[in-house]
TORROGU-769403 format. One record per residue (C-alpha): residue number from 0; residue in three letters; x, y, z negated. Coordinates in steps of 0.25 Angstrom, whole numbers, plus 5000, padded with zeros to 4 digits. Layout:
! residues N
- i, aa, X, Y, Z
- NUM, Ala, X, Y, Z
...
! end
This chain:
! residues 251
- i, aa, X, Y, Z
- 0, Unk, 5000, 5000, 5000
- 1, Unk, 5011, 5009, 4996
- 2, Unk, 5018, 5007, 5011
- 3, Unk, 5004, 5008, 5016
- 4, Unk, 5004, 5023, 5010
- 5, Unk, 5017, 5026, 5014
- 6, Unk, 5013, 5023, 5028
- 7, Unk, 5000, 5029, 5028
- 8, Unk, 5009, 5043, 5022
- 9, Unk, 5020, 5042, 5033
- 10, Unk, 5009, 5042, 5042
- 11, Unk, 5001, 5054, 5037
- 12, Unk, 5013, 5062, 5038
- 13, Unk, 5017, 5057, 5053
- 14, Unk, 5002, 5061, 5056
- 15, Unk, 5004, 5074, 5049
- 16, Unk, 5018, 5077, 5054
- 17, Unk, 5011, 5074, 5068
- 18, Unk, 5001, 5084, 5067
- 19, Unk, 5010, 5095, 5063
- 20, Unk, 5018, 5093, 5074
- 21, Unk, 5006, 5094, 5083
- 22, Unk, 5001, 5107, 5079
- 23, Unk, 5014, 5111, 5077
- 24, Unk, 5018, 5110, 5093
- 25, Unk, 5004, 5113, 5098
- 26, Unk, 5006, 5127, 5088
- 27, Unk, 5022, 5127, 5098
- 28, Unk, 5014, 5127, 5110
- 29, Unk, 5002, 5137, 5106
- 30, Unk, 5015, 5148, 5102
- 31, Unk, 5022, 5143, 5116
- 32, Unk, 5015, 5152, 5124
- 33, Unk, 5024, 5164, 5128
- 34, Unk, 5022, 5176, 5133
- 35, Unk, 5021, 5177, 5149
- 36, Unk, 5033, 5187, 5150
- 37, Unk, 5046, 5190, 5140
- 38, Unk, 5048, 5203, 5148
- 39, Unk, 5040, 5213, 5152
- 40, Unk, 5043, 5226, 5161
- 41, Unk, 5032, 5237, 5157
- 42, Unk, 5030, 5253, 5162
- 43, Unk, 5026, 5263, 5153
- 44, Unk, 5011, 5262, 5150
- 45, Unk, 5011, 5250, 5157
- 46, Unk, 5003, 5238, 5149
- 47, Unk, 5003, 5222, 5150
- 48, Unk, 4997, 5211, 5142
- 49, Unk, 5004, 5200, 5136
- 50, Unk, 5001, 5186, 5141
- 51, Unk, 5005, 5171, 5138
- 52, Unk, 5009, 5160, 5146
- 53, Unk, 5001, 5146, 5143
- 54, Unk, 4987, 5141, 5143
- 55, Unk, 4983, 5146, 5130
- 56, Unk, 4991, 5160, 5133
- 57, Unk, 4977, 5167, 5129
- 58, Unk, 4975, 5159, 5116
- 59, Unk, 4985, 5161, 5113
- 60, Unk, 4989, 5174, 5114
- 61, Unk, 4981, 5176, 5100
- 62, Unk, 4989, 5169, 5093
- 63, Unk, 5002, 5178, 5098
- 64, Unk, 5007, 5192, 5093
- 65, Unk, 5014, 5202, 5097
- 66, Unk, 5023, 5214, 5095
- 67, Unk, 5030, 5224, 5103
- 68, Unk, 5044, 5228, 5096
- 69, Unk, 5044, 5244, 5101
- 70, Unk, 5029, 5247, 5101
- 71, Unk, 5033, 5261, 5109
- 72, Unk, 5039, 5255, 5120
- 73, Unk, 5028, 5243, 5122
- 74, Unk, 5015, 5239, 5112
- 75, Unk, 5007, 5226, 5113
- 76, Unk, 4993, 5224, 5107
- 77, Unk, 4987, 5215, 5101
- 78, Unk, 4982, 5211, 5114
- 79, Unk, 4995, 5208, 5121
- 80, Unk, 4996, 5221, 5129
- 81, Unk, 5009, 5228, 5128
- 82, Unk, 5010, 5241, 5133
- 83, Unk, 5022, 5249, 5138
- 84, Unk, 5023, 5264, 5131
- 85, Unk, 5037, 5268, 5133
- 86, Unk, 5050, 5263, 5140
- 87, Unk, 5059, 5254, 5132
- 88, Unk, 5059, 5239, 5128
- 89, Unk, 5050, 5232, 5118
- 90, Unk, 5049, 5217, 5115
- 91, Unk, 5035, 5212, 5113
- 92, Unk, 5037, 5201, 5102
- 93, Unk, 5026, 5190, 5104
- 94, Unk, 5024, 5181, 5092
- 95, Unk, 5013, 5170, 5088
- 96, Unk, 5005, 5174, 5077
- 97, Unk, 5006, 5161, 5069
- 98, Unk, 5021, 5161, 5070
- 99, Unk, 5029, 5177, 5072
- 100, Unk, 5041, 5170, 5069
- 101, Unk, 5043, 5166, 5084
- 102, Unk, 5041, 5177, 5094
- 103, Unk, 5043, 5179, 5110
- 104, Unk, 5049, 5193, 5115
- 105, Unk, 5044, 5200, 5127
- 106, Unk, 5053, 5210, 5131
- 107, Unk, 5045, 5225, 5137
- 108, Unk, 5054, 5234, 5145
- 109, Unk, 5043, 5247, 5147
- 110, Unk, 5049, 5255, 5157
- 111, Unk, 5044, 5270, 5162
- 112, Unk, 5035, 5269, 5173
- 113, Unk, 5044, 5273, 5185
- 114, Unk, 5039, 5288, 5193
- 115, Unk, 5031, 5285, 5205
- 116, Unk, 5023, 5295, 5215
- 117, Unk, 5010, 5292, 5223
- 118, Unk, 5016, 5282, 5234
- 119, Unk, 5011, 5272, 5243
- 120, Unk, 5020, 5260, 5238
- 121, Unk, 5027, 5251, 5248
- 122, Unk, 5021, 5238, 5249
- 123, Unk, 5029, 5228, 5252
- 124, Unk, 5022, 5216, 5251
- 125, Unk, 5007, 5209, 5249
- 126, Unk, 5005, 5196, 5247
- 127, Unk, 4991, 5189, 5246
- 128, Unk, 4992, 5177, 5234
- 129, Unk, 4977, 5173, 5231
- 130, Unk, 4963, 5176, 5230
- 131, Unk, 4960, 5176, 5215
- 132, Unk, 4957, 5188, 5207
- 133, Unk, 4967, 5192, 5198
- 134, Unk, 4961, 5198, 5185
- 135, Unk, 4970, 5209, 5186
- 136, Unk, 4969, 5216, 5201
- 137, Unk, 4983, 5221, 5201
- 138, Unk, 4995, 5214, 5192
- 139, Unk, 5011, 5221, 5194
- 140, Unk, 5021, 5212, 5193
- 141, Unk, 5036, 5218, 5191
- 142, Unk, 5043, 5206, 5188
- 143, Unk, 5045, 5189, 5190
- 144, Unk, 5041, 5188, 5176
- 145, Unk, 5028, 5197, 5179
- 146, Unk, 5027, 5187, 5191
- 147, Unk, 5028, 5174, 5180
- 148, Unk, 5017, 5181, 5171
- 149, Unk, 5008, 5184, 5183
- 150, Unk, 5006, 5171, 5189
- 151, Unk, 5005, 5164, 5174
- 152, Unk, 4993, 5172, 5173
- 153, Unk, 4988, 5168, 5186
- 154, Unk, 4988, 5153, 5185
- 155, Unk, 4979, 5144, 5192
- 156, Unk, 4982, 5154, 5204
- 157, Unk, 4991, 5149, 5215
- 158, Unk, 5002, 5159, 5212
- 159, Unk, 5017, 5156, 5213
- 160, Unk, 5029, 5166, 5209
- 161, Unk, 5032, 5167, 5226
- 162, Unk, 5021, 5174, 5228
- 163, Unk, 5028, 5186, 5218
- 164, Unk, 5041, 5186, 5225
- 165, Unk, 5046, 5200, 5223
- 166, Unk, 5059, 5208, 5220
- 167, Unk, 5056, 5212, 5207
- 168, Unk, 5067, 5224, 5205
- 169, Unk, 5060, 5232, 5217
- 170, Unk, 5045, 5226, 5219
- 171, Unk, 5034, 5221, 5210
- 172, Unk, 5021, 5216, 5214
- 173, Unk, 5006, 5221, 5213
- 174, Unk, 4995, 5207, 5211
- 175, Unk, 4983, 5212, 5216
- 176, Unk, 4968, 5207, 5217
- 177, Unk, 4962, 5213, 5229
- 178, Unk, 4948, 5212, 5234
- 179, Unk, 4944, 5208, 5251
- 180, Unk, 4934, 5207, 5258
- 181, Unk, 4930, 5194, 5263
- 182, Unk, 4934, 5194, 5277
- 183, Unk, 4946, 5205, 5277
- 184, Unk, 4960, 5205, 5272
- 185, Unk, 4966, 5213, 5261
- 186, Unk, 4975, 5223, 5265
- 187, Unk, 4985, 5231, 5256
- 188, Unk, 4983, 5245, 5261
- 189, Unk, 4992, 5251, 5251
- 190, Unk, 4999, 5253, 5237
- 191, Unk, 4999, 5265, 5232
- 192, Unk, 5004, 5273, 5220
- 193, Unk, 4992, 5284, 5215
- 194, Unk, 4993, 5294, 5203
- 195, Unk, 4981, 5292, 5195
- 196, Unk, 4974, 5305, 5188
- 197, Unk, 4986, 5304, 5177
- 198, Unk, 4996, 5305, 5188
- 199, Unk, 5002, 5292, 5186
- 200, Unk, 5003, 5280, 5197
- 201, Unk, 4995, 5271, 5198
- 202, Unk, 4996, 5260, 5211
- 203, Unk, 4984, 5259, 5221
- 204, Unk, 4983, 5246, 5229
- 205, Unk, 4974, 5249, 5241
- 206, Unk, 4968, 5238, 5247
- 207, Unk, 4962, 5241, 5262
- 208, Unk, 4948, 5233, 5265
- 209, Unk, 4940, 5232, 5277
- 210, Unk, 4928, 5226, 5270
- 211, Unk, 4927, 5237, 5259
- 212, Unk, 4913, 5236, 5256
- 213, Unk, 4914, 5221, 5255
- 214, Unk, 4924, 5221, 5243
- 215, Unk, 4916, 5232, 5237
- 216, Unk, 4904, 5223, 5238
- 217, Unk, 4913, 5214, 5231
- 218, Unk, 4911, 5203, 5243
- 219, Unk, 4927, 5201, 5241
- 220, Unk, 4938, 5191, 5241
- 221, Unk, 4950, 5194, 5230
- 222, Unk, 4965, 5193, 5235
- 223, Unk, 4977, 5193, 5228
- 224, Unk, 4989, 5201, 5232
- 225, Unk, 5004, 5204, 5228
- 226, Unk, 5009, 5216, 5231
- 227, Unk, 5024, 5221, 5232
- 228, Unk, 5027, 5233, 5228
- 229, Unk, 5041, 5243, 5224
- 230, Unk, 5043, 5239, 5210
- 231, Unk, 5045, 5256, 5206
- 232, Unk, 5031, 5257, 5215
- 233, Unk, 5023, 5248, 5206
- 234, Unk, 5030, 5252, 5194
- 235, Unk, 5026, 5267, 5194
- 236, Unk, 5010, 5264, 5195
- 237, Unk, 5004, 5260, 5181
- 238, Unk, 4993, 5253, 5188
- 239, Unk, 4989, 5247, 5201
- 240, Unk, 4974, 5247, 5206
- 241, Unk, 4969, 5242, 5220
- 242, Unk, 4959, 5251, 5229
- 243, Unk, 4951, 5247, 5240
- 244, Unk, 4950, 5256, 5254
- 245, Unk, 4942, 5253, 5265
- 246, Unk, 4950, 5248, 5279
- 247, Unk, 4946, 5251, 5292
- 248, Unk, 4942, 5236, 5299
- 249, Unk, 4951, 5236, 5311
- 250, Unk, 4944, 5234, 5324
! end
């Protein structure tokens, strides 16, 4: 009997040893996620969201928190958003909130938006990637780990990193969801850099249909485009918005 009970004890422990090394590495993978980029290239008033790789990125982006080390140069909220308010270099420290002990650095350069005059921008390039709307109608992307962040974001789309091939010292590339009519082709007309009633730049991508009244109508197909663009060009305009002008049907 005394064996028997020793057993029965050497067991209970094994199960129980068991367990905590079960919730133990299912506690590992739920603190493995990590943000999507380690470093971040920001102008002045300029703001982007936090986001997560994995499936259970938006779970578990509750159970994270976060904090920037200069507040003056970039603050987060609560929410994830940090926001660039000066040039300089912040790290945005990214902690679980079980366990600060262990905590993943994100490194912000914030730089000055670079001076810019109303242009039409030189265009040199657009590429045509798929038909699915985007939840945002224009996305910059400055960088290959912008280009890493986009397309984790856009899984289940048949997107590959060759279709964002770009020489990101002089270009960055504009994602843009456009509207068509049904039987018509889309056609860049131009990109443009506007001053808005502030007098500061803002980038207007205008977009030249045949069958105007049909997208009004909202009778339309969705495209998605990639746009390549001067780095300085798209640098200087704080936002991007895309315009519909009526084109001439050609005879």
């Amino acid at each position: 009997m005394r064996k028997y009970g020793k057993y029965c004890a050497l067991a209970f422990f094994v199960a129980m040893l068991g367990i905590l090394f079960t919730v133990q590495t299912s506690l590992a993978k739920e603190t493995s996620v990590k943000p999507d980029q380690r470093k971040l290239e920001l102008y002045v008033g300029e703001k982007r969201t936090l986001s997560f790789q994995g499936k259970k990125a938006l779970k578990l982006k509750k159970q994270y928190q976060w904090d920037s080390q200069n507040k003056k140069v970039a603050s987060i909220s609560r929410d994830g958003v940090i926001w660039a308010k000066k040039p300089g270099r912040t790290k945005i420290a990214v902690s679980a909130r079980k366990d600060n002990t262990k905590k993943t650095f994100i490194a912000v350069t914030v730089k000055k938006r670079p001076a810019g005059s109303e242009k039409t921008c030189d265009l040199a390039g657009v590429k045509k990637i798929g038909k699915s709307p985007m939840a945002e109608s224009c996305v910059v992307l400055r960088s290959g780990d912008d280009v890493s962040a986009f397309l984790r974001g856009m899984k289940g789309k048949r997107y590959s990193k060759k279709m964002f091939r770009a020489n990101f010292k002089k270009e960055a590339l504009l994602v843009v969801t456009i509207l068509r009519g049904i039987d018509e082709e889309s056609s860049i007309e131009s990109v443009k850099l506007l001053k808005n009633e502030n007098g500061r730049l803002k980038g207007q991508i205008q977009v030249g249909l045949t069958a105007l009244r049909e997208v009004v109508r909202e009778a339309a197909c969705y495209e998605n485009l990639v746009l390549r663009l001067p780095k300085a060009d798209v640098a200087a305009a704080e936002s991007f918005e895309v315009v519909y002008v009526h084109k001439p049907m050609k005879k």
